[in-house]
mmCIF file as Biopython writes it, N, C-alpha, C and O atoms, coordinates in Angstrom:
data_model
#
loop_
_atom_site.group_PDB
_atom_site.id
_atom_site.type_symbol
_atom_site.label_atom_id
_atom_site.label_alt_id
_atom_site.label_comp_id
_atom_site.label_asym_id
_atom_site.label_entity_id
_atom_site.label_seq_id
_atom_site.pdbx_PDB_ins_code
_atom_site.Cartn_x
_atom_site.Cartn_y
_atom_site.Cartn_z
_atom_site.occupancy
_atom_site.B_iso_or_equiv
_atom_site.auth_seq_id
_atom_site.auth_asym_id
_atom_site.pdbx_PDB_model_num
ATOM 1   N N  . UNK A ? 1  ? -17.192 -15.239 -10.509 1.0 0.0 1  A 1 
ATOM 2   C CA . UNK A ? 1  ? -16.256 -14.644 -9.551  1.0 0.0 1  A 1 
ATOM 3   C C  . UNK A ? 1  ? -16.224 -13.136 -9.791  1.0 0.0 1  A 1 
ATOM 4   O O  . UNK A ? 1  ? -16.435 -12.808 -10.959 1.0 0.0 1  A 1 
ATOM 5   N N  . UNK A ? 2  ? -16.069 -12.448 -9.178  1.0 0.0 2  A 1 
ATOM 6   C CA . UNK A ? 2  ? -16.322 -10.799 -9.128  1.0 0.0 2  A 1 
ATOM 7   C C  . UNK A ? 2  ? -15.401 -10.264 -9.420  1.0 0.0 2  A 1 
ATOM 8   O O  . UNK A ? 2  ? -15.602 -9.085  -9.710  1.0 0.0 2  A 1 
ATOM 9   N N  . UNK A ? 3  ? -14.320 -10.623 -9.492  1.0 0.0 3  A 1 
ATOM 10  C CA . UNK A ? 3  ? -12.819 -10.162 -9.700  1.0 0.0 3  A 1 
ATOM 11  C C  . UNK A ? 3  ? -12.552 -10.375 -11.387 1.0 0.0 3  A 1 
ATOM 12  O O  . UNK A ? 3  ? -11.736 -9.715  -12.030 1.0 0.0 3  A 1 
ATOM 13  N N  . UNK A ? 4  ? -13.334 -11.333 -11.886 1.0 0.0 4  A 1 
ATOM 14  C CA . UNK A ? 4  ? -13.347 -11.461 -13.204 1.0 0.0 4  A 1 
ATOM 15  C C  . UNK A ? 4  ? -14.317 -10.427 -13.747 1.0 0.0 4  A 1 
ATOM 16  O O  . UNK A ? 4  ? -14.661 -10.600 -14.916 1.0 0.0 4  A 1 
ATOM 17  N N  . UNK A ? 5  ? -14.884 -9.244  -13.015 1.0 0.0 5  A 1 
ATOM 18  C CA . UNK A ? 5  ? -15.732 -8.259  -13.926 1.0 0.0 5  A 1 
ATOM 19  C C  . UNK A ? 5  ? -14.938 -7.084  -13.723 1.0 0.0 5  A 1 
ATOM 20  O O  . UNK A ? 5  ? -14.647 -6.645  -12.610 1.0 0.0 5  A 1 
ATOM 21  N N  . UNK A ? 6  ? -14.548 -6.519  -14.958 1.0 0.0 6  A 1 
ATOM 22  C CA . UNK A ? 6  ? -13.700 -5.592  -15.044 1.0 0.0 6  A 1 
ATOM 23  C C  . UNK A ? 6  ? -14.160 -3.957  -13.841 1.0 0.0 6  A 1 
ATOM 24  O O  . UNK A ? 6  ? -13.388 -3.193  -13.262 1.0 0.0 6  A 1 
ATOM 25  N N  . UNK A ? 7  ? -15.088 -3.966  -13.864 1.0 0.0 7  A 1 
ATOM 26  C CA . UNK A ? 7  ? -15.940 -2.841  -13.113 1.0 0.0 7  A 1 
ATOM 27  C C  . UNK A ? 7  ? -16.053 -3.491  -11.669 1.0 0.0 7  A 1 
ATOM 28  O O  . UNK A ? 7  ? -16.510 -2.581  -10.976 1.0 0.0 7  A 1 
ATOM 29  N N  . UNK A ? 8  ? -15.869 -4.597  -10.875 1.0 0.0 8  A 1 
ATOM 30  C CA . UNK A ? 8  ? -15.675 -4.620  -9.636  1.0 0.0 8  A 1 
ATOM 31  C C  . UNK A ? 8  ? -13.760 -4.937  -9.550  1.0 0.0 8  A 1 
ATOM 32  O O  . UNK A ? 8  ? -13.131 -4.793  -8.502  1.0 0.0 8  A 1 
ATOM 33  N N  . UNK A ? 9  ? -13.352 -5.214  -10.397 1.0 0.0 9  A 1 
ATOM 34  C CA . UNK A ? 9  ? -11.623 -5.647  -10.184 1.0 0.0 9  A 1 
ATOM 35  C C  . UNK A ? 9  ? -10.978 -4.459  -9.988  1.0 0.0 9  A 1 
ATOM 36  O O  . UNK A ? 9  ? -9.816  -4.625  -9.615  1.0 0.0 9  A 1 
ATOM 37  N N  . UNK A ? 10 ? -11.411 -2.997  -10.139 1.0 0.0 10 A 1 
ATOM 38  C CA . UNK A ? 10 ? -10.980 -2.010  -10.701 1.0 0.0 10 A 1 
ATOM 39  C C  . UNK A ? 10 ? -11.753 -0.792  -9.757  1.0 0.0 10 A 1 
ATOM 40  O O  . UNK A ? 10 ? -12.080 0.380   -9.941  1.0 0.0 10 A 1 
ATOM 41  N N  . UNK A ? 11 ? -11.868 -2.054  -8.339  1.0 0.0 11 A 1 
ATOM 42  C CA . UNK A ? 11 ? -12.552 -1.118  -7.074  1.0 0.0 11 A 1 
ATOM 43  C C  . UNK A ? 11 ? -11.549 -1.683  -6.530  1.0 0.0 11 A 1 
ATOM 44  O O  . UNK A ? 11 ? -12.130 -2.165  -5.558  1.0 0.0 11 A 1 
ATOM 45  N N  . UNK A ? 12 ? -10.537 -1.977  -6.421  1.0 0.0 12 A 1 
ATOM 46  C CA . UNK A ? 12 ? -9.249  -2.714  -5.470  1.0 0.0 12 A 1 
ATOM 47  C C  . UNK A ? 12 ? -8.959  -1.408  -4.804  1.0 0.0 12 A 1 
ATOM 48  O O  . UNK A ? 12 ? -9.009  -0.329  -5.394  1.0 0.0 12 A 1 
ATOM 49  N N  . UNK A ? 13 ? -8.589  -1.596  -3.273  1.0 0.0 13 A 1 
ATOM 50  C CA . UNK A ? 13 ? -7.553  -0.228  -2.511  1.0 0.0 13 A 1 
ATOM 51  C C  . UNK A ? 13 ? -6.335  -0.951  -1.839  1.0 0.0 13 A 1 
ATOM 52  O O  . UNK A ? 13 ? -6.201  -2.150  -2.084  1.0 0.0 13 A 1 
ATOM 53  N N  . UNK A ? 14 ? -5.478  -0.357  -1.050  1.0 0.0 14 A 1 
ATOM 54  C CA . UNK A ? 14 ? -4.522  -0.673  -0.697  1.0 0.0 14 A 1 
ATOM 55  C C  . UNK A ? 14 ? -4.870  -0.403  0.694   1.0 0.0 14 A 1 
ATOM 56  O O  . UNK A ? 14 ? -5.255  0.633   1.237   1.0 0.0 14 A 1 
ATOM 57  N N  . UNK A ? 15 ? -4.639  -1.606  1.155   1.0 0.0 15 A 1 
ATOM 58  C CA . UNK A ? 15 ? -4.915  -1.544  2.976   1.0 0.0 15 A 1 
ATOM 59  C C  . UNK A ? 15 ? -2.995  -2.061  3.364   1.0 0.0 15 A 1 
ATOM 60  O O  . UNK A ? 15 ? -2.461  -3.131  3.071   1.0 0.0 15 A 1 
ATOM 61  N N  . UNK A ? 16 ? -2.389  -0.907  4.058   1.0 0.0 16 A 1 
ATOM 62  C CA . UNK A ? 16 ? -0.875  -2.097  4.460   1.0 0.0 16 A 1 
ATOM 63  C C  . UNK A ? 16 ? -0.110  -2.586  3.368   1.0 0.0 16 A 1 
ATOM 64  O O  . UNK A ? 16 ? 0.535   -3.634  3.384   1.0 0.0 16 A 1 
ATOM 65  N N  . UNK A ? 17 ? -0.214  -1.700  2.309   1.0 0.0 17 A 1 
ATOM 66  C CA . UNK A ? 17 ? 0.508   -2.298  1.205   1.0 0.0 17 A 1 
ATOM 67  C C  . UNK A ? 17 ? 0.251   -3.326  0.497   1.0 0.0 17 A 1 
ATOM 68  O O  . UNK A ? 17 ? 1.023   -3.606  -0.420  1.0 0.0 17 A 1 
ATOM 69  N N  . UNK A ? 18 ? -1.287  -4.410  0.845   1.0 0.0 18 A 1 
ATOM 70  C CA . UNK A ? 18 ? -1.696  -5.288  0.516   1.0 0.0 18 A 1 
ATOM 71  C C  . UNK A ? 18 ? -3.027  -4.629  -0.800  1.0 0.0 18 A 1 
ATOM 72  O O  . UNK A ? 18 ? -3.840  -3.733  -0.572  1.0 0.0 18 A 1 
ATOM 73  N N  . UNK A ? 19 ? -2.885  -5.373  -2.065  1.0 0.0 19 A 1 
ATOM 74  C CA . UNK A ? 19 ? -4.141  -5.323  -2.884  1.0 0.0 19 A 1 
ATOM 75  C C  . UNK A ? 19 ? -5.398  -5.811  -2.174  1.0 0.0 19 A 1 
ATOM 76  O O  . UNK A ? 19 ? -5.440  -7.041  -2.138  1.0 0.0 19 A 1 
ATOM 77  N N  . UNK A ? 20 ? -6.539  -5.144  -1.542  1.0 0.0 20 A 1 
ATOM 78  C CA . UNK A ? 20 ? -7.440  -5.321  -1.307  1.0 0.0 20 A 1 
ATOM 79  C C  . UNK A ? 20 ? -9.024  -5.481  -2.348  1.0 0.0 20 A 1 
ATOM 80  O O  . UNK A ? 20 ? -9.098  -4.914  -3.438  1.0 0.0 20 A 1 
ATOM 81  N N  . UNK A ? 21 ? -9.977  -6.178  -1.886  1.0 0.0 21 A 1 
ATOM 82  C CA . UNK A ? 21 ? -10.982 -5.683  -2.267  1.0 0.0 21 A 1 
ATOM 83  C C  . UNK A ? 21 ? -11.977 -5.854  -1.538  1.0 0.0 21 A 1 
ATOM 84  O O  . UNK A ? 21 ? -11.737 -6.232  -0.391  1.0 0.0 21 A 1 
ATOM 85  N N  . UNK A ? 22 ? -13.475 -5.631  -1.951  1.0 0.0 22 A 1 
ATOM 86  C CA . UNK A ? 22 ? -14.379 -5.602  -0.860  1.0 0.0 22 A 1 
ATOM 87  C C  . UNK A ? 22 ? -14.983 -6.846  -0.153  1.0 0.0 22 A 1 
ATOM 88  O O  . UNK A ? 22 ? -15.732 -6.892  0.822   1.0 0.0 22 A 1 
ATOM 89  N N  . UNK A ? 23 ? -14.489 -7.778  -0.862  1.0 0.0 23 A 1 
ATOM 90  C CA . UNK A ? 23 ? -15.219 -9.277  -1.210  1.0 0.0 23 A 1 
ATOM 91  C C  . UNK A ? 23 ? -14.392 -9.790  -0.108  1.0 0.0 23 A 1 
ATOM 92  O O  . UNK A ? 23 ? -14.838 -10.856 0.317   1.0 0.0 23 A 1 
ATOM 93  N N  . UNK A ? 24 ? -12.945 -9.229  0.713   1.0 0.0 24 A 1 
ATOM 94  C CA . UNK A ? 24 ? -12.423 -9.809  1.449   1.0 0.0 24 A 1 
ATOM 95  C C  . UNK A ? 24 ? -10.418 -10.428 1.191   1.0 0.0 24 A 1 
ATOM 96  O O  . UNK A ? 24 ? -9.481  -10.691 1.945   1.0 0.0 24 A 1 
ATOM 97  N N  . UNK A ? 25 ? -10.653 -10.402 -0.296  1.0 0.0 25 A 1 
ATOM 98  C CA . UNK A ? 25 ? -9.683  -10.982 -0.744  1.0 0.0 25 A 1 
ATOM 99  C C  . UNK A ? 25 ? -8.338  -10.023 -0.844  1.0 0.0 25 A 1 
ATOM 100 O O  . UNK A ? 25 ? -8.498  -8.959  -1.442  1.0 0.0 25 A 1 
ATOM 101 N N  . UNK A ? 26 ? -7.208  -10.271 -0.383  1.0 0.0 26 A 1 
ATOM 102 C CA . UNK A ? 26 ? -6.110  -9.169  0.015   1.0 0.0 26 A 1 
ATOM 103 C C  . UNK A ? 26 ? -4.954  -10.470 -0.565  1.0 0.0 26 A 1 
ATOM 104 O O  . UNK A ? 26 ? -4.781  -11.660 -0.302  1.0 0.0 26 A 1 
ATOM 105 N N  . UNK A ? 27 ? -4.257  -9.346  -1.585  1.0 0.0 27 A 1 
ATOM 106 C CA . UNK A ? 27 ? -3.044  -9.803  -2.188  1.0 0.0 27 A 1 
ATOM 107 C C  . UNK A ? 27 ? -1.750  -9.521  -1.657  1.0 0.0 27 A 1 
ATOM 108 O O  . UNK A ? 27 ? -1.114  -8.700  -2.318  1.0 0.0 27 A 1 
ATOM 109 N N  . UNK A ? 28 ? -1.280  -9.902  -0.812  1.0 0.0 28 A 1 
ATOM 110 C CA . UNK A ? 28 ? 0.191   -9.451  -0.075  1.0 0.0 28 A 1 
ATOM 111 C C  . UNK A ? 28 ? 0.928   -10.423 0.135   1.0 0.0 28 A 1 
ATOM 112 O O  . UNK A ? 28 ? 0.348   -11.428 0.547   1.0 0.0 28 A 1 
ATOM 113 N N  . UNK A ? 29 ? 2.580   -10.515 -0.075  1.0 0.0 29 A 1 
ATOM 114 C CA . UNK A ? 29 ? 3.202   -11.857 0.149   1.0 0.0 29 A 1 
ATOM 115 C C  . UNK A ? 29 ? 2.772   -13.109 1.529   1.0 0.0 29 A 1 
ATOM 116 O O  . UNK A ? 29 ? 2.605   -14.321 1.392   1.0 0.0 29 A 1 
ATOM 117 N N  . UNK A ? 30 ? 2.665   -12.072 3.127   1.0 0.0 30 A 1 
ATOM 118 C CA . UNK A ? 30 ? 2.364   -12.522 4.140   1.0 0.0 30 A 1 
ATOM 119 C C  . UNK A ? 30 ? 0.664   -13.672 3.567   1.0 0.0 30 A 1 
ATOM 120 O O  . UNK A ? 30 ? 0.438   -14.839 3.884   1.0 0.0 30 A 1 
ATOM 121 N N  . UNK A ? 31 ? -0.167  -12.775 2.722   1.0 0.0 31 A 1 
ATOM 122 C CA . UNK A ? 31 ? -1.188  -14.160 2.524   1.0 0.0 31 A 1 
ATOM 123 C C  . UNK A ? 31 ? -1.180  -14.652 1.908   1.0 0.0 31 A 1 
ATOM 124 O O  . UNK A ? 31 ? -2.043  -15.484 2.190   1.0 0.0 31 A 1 
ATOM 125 N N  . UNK A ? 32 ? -0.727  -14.923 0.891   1.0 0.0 32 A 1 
ATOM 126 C CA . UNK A ? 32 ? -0.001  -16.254 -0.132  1.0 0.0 32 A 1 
ATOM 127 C C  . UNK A ? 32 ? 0.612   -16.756 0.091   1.0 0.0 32 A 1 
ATOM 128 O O  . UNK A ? 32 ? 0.917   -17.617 -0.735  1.0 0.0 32 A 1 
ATOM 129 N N  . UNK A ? 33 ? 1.522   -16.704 1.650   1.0 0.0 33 A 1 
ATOM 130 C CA . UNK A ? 33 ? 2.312   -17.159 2.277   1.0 0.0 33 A 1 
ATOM 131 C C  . UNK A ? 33 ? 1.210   -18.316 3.041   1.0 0.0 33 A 1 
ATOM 132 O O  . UNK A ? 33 ? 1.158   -19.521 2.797   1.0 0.0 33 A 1 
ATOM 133 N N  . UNK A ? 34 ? 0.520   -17.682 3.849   1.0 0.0 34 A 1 
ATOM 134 C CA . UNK A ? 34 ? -0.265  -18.358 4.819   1.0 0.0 34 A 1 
ATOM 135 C C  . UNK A ? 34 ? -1.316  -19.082 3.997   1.0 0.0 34 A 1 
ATOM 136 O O  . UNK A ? 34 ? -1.729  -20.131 4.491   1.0 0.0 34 A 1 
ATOM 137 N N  . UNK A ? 35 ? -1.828  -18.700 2.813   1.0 0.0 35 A 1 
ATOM 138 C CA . UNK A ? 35 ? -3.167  -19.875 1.646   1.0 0.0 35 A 1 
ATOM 139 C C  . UNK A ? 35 ? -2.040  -20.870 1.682   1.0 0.0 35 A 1 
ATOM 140 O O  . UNK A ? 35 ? -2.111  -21.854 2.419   1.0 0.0 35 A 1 
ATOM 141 N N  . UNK A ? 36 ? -0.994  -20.641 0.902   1.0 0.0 36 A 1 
ATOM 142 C CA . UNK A ? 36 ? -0.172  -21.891 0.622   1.0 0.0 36 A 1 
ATOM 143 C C  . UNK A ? 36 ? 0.047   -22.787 1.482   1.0 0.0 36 A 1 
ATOM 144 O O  . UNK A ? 36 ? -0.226  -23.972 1.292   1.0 0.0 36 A 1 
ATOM 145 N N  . UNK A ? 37 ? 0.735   -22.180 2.869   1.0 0.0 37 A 1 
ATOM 146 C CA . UNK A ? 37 ? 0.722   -23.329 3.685   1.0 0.0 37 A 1 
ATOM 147 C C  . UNK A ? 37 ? -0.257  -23.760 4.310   1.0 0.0 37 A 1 
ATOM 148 O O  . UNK A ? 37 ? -0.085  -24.970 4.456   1.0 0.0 37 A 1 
ATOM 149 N N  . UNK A ? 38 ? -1.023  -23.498 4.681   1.0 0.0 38 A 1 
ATOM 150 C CA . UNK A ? 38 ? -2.583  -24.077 5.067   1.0 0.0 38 A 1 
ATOM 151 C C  . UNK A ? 38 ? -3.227  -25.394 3.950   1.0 0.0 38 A 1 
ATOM 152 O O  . UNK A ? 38 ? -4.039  -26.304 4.117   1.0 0.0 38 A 1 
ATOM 153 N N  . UNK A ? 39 ? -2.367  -24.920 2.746   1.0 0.0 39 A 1 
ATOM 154 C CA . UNK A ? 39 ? -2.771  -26.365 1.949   1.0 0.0 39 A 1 
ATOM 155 C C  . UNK A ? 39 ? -1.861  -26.859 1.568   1.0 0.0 39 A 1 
ATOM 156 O O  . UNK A ? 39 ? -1.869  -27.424 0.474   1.0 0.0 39 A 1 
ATOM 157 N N  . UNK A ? 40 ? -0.868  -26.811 2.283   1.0 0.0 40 A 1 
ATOM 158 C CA . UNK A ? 40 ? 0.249   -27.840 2.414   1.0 0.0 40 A 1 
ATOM 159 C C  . UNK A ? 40 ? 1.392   -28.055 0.839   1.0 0.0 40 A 1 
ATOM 160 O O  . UNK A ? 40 ? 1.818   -29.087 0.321   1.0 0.0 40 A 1 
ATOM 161 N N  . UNK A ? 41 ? 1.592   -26.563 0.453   1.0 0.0 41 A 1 
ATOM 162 C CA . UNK A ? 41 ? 1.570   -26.167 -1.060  1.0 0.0 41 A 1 
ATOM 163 C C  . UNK A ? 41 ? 3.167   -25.886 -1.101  1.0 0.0 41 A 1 
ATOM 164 O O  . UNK A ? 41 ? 3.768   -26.275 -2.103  1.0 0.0 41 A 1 
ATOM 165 N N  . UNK A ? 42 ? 4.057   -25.079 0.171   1.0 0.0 42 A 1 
ATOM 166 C CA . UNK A ? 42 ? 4.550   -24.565 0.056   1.0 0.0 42 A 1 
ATOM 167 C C  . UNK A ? 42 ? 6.468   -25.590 0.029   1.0 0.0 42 A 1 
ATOM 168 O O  . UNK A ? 42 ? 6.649   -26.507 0.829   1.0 0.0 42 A 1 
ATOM 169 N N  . UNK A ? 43 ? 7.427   -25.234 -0.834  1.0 0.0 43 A 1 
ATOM 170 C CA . UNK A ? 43 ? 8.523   -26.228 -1.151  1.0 0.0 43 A 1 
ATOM 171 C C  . UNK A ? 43 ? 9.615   -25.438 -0.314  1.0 0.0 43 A 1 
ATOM 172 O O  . UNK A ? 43 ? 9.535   -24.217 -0.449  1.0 0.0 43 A 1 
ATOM 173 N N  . UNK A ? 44 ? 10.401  -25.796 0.342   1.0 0.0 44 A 1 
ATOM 174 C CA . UNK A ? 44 ? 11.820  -25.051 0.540   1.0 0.0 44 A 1 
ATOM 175 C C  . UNK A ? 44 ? 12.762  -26.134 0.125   1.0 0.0 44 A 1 
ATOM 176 O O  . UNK A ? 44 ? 12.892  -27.349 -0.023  1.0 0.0 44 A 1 
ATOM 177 N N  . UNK A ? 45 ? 13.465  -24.718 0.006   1.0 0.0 45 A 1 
ATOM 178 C CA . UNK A ? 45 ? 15.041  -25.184 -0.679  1.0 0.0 45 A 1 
ATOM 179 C C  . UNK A ? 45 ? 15.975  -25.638 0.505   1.0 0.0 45 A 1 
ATOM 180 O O  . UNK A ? 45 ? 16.183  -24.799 1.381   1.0 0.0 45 A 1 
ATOM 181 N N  . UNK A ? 46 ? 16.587  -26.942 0.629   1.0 0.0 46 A 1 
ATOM 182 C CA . UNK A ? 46 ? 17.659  -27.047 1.298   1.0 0.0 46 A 1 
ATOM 183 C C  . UNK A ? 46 ? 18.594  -26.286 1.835   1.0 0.0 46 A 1 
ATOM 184 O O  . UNK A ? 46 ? 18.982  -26.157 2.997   1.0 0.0 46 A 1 
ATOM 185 N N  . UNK A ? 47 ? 18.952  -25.729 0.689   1.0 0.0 47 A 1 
ATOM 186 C CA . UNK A ? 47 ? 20.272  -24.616 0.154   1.0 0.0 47 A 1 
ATOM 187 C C  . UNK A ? 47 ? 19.884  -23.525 0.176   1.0 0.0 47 A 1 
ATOM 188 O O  . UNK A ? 47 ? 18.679  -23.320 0.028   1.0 0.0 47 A 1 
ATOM 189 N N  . UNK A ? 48 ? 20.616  -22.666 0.334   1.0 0.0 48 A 1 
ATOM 190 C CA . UNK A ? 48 ? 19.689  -21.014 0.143   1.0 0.0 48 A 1 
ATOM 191 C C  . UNK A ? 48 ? 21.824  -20.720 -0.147  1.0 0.0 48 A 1 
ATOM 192 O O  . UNK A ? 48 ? 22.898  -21.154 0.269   1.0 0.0 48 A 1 
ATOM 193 N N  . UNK A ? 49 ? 21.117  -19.442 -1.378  1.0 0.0 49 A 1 
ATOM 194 C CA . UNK A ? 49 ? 22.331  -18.533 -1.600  1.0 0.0 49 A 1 
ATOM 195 C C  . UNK A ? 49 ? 23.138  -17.671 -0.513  1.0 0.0 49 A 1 
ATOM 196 O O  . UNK A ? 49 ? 24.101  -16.986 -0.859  1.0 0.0 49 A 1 
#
């Protein structure tokens, strides 16, 4: 995986406030939002504060 070599992990930019890299892969709540539910991952709480 490419992200595990310190010399491509450490080419990341910021597109939108999201961790990008070139490989495609973008770290932002909105897509960990959308991986999770696409695999049917995601729990809500009944209750909310």
């Amino acid at each position: 995986m490419p992200l595990n070599d310190d010399h491509y992990f450490k080419q990341y930019f910021l597109e939108l406030g999201a961790l990008c890299w070139r490989n495609g892969l973008a770290l932002s709540p909105g897509n960990i939002h959308q991986k999770l539910a696409e695999q049917n991952k995601l729990h809500y709480e009944s209750r909310v504060a």
